[in-house]
C-alpha positions, 0 to 999 in steps of 0.5 A: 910771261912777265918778261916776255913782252916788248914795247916793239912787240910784233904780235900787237902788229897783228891783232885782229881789228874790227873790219868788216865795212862795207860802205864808208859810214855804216857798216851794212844792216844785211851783215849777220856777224854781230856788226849790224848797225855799227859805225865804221868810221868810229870802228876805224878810228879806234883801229887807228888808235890801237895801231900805235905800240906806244905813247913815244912811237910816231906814225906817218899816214902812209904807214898807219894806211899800210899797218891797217890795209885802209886808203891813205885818204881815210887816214888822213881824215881820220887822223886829224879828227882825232888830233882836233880831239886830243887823241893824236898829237901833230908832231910834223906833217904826216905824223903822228903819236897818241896824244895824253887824252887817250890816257883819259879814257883809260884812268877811270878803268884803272882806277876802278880796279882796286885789287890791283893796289892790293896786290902791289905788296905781294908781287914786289916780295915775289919780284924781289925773291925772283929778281925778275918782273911780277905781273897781273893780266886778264883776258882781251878778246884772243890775247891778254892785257896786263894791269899791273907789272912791278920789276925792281930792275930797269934791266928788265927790257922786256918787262911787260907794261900796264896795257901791253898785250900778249898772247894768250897761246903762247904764254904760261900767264894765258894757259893759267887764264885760260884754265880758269874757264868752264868747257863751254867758255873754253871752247868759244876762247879757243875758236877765237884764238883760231881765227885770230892766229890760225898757223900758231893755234896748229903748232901751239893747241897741244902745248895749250891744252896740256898746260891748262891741265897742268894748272889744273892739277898742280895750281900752275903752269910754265912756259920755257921760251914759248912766247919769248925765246930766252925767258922762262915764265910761271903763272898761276890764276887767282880767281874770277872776281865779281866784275867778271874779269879773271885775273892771274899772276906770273913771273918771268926770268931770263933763262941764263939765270936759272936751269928749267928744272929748277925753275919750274920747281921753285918758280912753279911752287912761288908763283902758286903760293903767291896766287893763292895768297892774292885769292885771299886777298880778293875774297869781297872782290 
């Protein structure tokens, strides 16, 4: 739900990383979990990178070794390989912030996404009927990631950002993602969001298998406070497009501005109308 996400979010504090090492170089070619042959060195610098929540956010080292549970000496190691590379920025002794080069690396997966420029005009008409905030997100791992966001009020504190992640579970935008697989891939998706999030997959499976059948049926789903208590949100899928990714569209709105009837009429109805109108829209995608 497109305002349901926070900078500081806490979900991101517990995103699963790739970890299973079992020496300080390579991880063992006897592991049978899909990980042989791999780096760990590598696999822990990019856990060093995903720690961080945001360009400004600064990290000590003994901070970062608590938030991924790996020694401080590591830490500091790979921490300034990464500030010799560009990937971290030195702000005083012992902390850290990501530094523009991470910004190099995400440009030209960006830039490739061309329907995300096409849709601006229908979500900033959609953001402006529900004087909320529009997004566009697609499927990461057990969670979502959002690629576009418009929001024509700075009040929107809470407006999910280009890159931000959320939960696939809790949210209406990852019941309307997910309802666009088949059985088969559902199936896997589910058992990965399982393991990610054991406790929250208990309480929240019934709630995710009736919205997926709800977007089915009626062409969109909602969630009244799910993710964030205090905000409604909508969702819709539009489609797969040939990349692979499966893209859907949401609106969020703080719930003292509207009453969950209505909001799942008229927001349900626009946000379904909205997608179909994108769907068109991405037709040679």
């Amino acid at each position: 739900m497109s305002g349901q996400f926070s900078a500081g979010c806490s979900e991101r504090n517990r995103m699963p990383t790739m970890r299973k090492i079992q020496n300080e170089d390579l991880v063992d070619p006897a592991d049978q979990d899909g990980t042989k042959g791999m780096s760990s060195t590598l696999i822990r610098g990019l856990d060093v990178l995903s720690a961080f929540r945001g360009i400004q956010e600064t990290l000590s080292n003994s901070e970062l070794a608590d938030r991924l549970n790996l020694p401080r000496p590591t830490i500091t190691r790979l921490c300034s390989t990464l500030a010799y590379a560009g990937y971290l920025t030195k702000v005083k002794a012992g902390n850290y912030r990501l530094g523009l080069r991470v910004l190099e690396l995400a440009y030209p997966v960006l830039s490739s996404m061309t329907f995300r420029q096409r849709a601006i005009t229908v979500m900033r008409e959609f953001a402006e009927f529900t004087g909320g905030a529009v997004s566009l997100a697609t499927i990461h791992g057990a969670n979502l990631i959002f690629v576009q966001t418009v929001h024509l009020s700075q009040s929107m504190a809470h407006s999910p950002e280009i890159g931000a992640i959320g939960p696939l579970y809790k949210s209406a935008m990852g019941r309307a993602l997910l309802s666009m697989l088949d059985a088969d891939m559902l199936r896997a998706k589910e058992a990965e969001i399982a393991a990610a999030y054991p406790e929250e997959w208990k309480e929240f499976k019934p709630r995710v298998r009736e919205g997926i059948a709800h977007c089915r049926e009626h062409g969109f789903v909602v969630a009244l406070g799910d993710w964030r208590p205090g905000f409604y949100g909508a969702a819709a899928p539009i489609k797969q497009l040939k990349s692979g990714l499966y893209i859907a569209i949401n609106c969020g709105v703080p719930e003292h501005k509207i009453s969950a009837e209505e909001f799942t009429d008229v927001m349900g109805r626009k946000v379904g109308a909205s997608a179909k109108v994108l769907r068109d829209s991405f037709a040679d995608l």
